[in-house]
PDB file of N, CA, C, O and CB in Angstrom:
ATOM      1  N   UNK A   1      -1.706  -3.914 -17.594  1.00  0.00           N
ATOM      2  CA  UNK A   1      -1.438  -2.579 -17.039  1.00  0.00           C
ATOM      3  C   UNK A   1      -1.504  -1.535 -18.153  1.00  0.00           C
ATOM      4  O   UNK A   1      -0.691  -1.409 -19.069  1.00  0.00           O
ATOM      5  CB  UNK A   1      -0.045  -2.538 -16.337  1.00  0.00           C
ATOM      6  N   UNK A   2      -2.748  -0.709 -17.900  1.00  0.00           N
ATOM      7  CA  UNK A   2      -2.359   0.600 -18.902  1.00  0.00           C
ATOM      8  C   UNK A   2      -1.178   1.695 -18.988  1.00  0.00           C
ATOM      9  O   UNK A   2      -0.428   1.879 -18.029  1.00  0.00           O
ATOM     10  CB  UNK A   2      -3.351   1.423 -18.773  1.00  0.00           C
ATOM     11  N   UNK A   3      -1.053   2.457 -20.278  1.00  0.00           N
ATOM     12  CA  UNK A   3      -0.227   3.012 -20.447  1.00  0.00           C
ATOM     13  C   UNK A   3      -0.412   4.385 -19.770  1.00  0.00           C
ATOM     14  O   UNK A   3       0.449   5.265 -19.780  1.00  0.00           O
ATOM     15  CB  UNK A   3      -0.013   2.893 -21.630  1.00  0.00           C
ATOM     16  N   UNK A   4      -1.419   4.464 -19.280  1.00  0.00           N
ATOM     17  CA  UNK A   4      -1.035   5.717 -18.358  1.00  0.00           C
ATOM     18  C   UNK A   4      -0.730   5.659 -16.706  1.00  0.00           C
ATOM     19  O   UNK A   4      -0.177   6.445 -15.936  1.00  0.00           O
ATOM     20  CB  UNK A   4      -2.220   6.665 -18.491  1.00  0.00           C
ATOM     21  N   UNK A   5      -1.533   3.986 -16.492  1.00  0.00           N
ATOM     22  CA  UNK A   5      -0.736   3.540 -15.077  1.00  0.00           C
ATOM     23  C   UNK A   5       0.850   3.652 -15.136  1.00  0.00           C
ATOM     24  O   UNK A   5       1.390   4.199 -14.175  1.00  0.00           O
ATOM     25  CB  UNK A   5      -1.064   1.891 -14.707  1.00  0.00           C
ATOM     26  N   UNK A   6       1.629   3.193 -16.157  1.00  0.00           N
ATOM     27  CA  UNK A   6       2.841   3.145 -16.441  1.00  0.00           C
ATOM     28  C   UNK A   6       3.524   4.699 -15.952  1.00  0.00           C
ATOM     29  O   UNK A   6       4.350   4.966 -15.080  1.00  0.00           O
ATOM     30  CB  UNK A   6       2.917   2.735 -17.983  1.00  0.00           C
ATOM     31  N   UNK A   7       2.883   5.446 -16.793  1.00  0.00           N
ATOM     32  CA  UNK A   7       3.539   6.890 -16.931  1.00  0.00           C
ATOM     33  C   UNK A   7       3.492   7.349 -15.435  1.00  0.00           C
ATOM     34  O   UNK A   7       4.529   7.554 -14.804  1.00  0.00           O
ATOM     35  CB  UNK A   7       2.642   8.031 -18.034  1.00  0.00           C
ATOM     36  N   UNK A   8       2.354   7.488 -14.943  1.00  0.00           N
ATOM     37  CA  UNK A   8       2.188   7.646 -13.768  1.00  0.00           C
ATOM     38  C   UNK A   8       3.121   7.309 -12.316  1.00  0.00           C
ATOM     39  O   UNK A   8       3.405   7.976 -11.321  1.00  0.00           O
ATOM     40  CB  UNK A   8       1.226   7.140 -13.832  1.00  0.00           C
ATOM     41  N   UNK A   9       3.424   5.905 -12.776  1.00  0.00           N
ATOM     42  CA  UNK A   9       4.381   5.175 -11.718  1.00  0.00           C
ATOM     43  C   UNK A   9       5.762   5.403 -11.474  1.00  0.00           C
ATOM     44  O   UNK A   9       6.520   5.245 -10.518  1.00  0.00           O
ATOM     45  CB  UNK A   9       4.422   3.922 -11.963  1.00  0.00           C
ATOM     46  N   UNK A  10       5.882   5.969 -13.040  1.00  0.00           N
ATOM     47  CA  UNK A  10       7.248   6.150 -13.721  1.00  0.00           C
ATOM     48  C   UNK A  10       7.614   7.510 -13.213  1.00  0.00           C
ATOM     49  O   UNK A  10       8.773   7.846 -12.968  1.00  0.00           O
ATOM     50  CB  UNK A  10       7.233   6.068 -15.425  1.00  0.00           C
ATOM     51  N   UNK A  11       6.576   8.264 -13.071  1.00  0.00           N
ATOM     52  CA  UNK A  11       6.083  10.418 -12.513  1.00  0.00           C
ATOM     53  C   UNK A  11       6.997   9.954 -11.141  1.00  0.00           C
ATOM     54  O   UNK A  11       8.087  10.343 -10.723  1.00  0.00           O
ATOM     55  CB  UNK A  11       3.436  11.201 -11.924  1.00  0.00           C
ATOM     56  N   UNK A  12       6.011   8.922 -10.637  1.00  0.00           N
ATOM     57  CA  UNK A  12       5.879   8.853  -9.029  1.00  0.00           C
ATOM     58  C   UNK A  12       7.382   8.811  -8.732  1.00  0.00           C
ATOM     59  O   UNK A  12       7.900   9.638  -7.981  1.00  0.00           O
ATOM     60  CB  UNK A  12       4.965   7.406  -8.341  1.00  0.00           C
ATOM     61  N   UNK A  13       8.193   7.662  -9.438  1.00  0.00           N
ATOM     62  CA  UNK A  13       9.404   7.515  -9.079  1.00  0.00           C
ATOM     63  C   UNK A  13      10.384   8.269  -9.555  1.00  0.00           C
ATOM     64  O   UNK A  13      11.508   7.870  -9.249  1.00  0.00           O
ATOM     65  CB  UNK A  13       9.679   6.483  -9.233  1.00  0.00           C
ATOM     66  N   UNK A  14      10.315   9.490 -10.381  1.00  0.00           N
ATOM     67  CA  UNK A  14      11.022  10.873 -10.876  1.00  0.00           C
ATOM     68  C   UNK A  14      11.035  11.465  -9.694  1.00  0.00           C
ATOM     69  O   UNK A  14      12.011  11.886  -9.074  1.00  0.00           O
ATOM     70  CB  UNK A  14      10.294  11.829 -12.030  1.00  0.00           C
ATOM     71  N   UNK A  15       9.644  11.488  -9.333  1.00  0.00           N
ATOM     72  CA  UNK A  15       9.788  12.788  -8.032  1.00  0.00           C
ATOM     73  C   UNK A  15      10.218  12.101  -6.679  1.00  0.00           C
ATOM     74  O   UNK A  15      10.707  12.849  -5.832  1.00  0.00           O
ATOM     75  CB  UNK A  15       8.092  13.687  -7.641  1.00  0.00           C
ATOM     76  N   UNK A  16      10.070  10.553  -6.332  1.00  0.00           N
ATOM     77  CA  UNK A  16      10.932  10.205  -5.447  1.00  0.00           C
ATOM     78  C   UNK A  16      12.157  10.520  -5.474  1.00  0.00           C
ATOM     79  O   UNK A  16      12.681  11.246  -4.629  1.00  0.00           O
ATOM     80  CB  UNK A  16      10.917   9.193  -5.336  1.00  0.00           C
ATOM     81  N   UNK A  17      12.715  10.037  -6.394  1.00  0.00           N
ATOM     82  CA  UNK A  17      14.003  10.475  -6.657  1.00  0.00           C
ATOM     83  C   UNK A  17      14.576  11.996  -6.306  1.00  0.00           C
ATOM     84  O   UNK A  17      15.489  12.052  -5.483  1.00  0.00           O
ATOM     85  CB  UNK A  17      14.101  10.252  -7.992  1.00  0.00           C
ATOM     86  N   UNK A  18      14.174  13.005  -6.784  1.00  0.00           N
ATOM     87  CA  UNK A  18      14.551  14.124  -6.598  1.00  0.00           C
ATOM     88  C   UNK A  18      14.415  14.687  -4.985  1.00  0.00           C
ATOM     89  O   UNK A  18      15.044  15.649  -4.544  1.00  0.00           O
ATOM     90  CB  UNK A  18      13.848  14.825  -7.578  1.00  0.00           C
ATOM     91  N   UNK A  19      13.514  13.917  -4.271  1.00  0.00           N
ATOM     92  CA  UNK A  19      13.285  14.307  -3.062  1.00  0.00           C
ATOM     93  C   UNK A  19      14.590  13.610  -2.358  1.00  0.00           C
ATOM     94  O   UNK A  19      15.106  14.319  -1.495  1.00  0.00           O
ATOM     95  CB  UNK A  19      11.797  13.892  -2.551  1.00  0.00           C
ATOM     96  N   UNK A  20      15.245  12.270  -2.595  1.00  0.00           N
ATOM     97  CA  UNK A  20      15.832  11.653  -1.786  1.00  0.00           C
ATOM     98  C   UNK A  20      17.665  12.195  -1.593  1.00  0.00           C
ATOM     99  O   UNK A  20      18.318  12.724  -2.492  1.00  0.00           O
ATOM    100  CB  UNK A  20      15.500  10.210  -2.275  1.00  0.00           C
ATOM    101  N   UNK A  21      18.004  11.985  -0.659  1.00  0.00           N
ATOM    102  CA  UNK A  21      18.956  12.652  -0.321  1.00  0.00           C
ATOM    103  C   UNK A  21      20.432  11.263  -0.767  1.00  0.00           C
ATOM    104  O   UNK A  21      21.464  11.246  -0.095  1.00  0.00           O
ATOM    105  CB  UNK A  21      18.599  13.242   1.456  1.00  0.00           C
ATOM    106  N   UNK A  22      20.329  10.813  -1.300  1.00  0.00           N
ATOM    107  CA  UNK A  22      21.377   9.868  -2.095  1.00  0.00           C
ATOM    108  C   UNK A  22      22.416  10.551  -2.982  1.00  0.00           C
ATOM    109  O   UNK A  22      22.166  11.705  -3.329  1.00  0.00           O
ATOM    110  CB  UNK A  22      20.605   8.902  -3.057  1.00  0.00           C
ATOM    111  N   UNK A  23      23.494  10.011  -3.369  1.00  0.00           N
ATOM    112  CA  UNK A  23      24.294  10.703  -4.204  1.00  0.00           C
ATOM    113  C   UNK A  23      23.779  10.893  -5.282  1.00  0.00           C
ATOM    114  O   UNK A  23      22.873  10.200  -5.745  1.00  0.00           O
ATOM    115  CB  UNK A  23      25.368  10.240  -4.392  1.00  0.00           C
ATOM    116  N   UNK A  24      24.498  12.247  -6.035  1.00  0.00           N
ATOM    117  CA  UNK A  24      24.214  12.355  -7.518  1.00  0.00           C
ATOM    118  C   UNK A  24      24.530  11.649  -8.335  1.00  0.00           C
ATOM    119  O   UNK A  24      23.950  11.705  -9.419  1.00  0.00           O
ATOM    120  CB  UNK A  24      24.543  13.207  -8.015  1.00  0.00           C
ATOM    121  N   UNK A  25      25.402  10.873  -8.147  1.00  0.00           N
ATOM    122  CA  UNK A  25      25.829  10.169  -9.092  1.00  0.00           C
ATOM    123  C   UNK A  25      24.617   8.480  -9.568  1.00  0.00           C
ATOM    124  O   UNK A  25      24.201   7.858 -10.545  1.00  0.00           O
ATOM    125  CB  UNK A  25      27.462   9.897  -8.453  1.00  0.00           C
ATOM    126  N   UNK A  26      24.569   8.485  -8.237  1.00  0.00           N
ATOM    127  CA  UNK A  26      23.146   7.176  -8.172  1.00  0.00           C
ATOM    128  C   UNK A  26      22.276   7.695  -8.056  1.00  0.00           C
ATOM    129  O   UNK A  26      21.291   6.981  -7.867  1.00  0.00           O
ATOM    130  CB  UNK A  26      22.915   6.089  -7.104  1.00  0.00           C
ATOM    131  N   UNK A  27      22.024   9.319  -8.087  1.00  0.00           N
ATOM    132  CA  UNK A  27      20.892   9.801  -8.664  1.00  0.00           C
ATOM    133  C   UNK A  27      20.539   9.441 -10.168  1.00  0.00           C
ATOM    134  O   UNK A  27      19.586   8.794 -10.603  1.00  0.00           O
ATOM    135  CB  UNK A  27      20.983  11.145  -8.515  1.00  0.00           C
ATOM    136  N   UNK A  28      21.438   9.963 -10.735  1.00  0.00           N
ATOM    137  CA  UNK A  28      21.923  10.125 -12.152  1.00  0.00           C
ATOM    138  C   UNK A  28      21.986   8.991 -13.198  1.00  0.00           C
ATOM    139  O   UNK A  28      21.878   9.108 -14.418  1.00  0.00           O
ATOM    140  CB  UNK A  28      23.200  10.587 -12.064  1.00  0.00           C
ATOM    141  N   UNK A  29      22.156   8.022 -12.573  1.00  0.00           N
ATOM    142  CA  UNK A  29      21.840   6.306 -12.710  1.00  0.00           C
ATOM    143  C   UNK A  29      20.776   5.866 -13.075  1.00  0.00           C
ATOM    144  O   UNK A  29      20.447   5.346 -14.141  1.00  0.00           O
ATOM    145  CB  UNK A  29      21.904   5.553 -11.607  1.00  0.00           C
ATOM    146  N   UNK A  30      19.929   6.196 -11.681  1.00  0.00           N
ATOM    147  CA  UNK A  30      18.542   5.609 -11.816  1.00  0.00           C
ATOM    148  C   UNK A  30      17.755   6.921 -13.237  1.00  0.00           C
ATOM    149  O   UNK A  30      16.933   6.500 -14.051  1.00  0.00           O
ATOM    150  CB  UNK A  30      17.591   5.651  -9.796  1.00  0.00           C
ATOM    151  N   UNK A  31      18.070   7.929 -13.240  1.00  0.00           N
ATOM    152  CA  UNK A  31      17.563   8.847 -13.818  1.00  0.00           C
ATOM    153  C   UNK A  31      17.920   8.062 -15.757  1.00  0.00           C
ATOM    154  O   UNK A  31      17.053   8.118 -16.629  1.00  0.00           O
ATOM    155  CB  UNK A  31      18.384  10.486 -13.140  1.00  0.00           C
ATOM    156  N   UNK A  32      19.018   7.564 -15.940  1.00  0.00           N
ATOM    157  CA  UNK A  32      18.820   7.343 -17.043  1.00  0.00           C
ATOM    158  C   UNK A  32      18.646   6.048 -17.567  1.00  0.00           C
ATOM    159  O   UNK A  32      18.683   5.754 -18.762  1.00  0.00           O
ATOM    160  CB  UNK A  32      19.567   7.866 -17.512  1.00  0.00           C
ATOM    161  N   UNK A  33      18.354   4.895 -16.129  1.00  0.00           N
ATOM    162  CA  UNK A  33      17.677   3.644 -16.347  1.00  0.00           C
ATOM    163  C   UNK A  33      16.004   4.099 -16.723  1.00  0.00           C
ATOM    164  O   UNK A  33      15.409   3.457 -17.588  1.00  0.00           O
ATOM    165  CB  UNK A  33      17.865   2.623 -14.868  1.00  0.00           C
ATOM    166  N   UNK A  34      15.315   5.255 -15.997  1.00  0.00           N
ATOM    167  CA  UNK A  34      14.074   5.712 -16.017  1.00  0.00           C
ATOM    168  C   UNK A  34      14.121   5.928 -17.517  1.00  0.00           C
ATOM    169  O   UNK A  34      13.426   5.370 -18.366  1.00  0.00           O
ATOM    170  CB  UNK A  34      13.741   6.941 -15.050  1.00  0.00           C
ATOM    171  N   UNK A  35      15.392   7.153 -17.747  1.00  0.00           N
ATOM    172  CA  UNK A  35      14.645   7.423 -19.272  1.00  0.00           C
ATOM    173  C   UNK A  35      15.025   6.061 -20.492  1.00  0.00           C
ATOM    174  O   UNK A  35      15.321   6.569 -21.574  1.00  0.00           O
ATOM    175  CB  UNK A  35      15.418   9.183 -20.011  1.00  0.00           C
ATOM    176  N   UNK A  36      15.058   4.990 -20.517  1.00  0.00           N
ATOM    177  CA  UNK A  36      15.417   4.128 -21.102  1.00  0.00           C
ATOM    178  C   UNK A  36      14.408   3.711 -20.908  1.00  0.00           C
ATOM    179  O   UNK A  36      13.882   3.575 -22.013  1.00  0.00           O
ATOM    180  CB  UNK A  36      16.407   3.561 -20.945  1.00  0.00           C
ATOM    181  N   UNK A  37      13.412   3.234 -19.757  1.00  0.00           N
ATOM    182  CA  UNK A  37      12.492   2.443 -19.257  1.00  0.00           C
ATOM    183  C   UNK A  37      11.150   3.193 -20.153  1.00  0.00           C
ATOM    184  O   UNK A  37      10.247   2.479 -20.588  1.00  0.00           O
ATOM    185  CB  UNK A  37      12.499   2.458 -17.468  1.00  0.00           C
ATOM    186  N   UNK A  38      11.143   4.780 -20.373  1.00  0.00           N
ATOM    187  CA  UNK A  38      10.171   5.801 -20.981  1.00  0.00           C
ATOM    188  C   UNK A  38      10.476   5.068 -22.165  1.00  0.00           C
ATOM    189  O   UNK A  38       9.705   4.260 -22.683  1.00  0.00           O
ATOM    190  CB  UNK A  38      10.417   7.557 -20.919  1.00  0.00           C
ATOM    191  N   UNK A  39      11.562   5.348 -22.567  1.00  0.00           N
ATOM    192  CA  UNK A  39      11.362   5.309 -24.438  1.00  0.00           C
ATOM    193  C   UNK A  39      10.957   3.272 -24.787  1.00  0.00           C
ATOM    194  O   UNK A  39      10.519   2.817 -25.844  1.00  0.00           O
ATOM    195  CB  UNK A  39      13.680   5.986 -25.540  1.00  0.00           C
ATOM    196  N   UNK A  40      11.185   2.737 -23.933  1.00  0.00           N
ATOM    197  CA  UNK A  40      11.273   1.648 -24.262  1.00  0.00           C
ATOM    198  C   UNK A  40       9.225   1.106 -24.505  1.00  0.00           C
ATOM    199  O   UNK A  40       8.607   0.464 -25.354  1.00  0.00           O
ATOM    200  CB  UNK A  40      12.379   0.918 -22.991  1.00  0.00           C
ATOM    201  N   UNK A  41       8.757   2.032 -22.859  1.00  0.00           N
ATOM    202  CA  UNK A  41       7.548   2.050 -23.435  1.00  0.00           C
ATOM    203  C   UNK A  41       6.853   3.049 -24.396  1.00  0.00           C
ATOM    204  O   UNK A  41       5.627   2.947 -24.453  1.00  0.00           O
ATOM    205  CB  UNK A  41       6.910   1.963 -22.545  1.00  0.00           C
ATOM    206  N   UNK A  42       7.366   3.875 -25.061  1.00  0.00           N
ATOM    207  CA  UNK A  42       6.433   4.637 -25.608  1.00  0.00           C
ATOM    208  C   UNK A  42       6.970   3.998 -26.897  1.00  0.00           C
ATOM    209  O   UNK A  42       6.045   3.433 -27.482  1.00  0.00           O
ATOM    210  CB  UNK A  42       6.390   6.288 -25.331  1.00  0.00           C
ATOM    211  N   UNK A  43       8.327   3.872 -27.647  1.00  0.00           N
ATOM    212  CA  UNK A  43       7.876   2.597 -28.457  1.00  0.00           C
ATOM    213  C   UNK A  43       7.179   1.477 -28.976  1.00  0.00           C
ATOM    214  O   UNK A  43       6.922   1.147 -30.134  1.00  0.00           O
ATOM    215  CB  UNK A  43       8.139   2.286 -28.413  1.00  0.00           C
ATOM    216  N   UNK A  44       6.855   0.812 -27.554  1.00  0.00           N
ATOM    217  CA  UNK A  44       5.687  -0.440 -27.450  1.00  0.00           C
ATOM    218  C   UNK A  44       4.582   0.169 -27.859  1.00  0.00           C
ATOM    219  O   UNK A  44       3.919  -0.410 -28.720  1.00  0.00           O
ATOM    220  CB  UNK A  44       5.359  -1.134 -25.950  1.00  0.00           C
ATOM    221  N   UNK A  45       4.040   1.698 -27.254  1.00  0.00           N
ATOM    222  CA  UNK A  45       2.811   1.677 -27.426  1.00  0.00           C
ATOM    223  C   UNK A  45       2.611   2.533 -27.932  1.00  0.00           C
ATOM    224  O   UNK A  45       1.510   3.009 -27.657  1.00  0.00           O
ATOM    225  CB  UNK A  45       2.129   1.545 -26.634  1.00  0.00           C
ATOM    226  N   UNK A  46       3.326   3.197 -28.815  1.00  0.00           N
ATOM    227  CA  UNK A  46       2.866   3.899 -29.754  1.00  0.00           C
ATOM    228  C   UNK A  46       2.817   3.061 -31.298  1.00  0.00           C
ATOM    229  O   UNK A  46       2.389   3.635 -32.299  1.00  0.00           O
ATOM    230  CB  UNK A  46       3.721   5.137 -29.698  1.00  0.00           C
TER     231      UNK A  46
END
């Protein structure tokens, strides 16, 4: 899987998120499992 399929998937599920009507707080969750999941790949591939 390329690294811009990654980024892309990663976009897709930012803006799911913001659309969905769930709490903030398990908004806020998934939001900083995402940014963990970013740095973890741009480490790898940079």
């Amino acid at each position: 899987m390329s690294k811009s399929k990654l980024c892309v998937l990663i976009f897709g599920i930012f803006k799911r998120l913001q659309h969905m009507s769930c709490p903030s707080f398990i908004k806020f969750q998934l939001q900083s499992i995402l940014d963990n999941l970013l740095l973890i790949l741009k480490t790898k591939f940079s």
